[in-house]
C-alpha positions as CSV (number, residue, x, y, z in Angstrom):
1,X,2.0,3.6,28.8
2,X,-1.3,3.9,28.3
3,X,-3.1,7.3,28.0
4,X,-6.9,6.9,30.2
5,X,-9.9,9.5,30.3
6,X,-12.6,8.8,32.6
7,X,-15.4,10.6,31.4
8,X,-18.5,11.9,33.6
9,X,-17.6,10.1,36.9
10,X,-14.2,9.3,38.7
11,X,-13.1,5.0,39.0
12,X,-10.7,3.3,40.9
13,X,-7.2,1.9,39.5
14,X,-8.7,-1.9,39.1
15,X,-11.2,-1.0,37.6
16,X,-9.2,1.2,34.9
17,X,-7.1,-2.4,34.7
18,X,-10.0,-4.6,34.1
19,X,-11.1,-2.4,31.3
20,X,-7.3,-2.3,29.7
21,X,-7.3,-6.3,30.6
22,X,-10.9,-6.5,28.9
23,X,-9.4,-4.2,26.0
24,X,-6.3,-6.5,25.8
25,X,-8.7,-9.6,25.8
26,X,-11.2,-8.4,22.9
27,X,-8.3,-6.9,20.3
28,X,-5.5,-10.0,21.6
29,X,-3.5,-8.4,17.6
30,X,-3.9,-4.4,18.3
31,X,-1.5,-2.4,20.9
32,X,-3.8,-0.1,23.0
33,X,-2.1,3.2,23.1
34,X,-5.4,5.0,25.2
35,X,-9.0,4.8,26.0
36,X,-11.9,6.6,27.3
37,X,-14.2,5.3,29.5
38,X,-17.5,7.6,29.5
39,X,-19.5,6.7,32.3
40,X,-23.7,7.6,31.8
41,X,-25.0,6.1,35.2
42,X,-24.9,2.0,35.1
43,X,-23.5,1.9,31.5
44,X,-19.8,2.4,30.7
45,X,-18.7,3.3,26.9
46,X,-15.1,2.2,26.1
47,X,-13.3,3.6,23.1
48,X,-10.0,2.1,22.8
49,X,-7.1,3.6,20.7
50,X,-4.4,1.3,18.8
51,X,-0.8,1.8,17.8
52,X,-0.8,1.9,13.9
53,X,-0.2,-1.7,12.8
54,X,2.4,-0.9,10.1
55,X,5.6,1.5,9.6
56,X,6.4,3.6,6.5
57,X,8.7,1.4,4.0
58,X,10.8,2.4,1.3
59,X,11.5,0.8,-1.4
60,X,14.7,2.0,-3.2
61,X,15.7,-0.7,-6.0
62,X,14.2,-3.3,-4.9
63,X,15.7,-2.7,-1.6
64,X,12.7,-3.0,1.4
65,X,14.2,-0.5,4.4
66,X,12.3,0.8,7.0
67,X,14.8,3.5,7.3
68,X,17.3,5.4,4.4
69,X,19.9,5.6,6.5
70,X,21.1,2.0,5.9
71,X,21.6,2.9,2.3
72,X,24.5,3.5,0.6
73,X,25.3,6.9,-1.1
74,X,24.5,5.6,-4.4
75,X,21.1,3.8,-3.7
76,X,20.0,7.4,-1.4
77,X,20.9,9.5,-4.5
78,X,18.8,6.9,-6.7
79,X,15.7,7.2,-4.0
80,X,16.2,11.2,-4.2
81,X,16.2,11.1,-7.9
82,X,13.1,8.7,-8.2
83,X,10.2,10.3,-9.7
84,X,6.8,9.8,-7.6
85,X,3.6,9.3,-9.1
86,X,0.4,10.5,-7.5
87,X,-1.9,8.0,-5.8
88,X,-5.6,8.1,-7.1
């Protein structure tokens, strides 16, 4: 589903679809989540909004999981116990 604000003006449903289309045409690798559509007389602004293109992973032991609960016991209490280290 995605979330549409028509700005300054009110448009019909196919026209709302040829901007998603257009939006779907111009970013073919990015999931549109929403967009505005500001209207200011004969020009139209779009502003499209994407899906994050990656998921949090975990690495546990050289384990890549997008989720801890397909650990074992043993590797959880290993990811718990793991000492993080600030980003700079």
């Amino acid at each position: 589903m995605i979330e549409v604000h028509v700005i300054n003006g009110d448009l019909s449903e196919p026209e709302i679809d040829a901007y998603i289309a257009y939006g779907r045409e111009k970013y073919p690798d990015r999931e549109i989540c929403g967009v505005d559509i500001r209207l200011d007389g004969e020009f139209v602004d779009l502003k499209y909004y994407f899906r994050p293109r990656f998921q949090h992973v975990y690495r546990a032991t050289d384990y890549l999981v997008k989720t801890l609960d397909v650990l074992n016991d043993a590797k959880r209490a290993e990811y718990r116990d793991k000492v993080m280290h600030p980003v700079y």
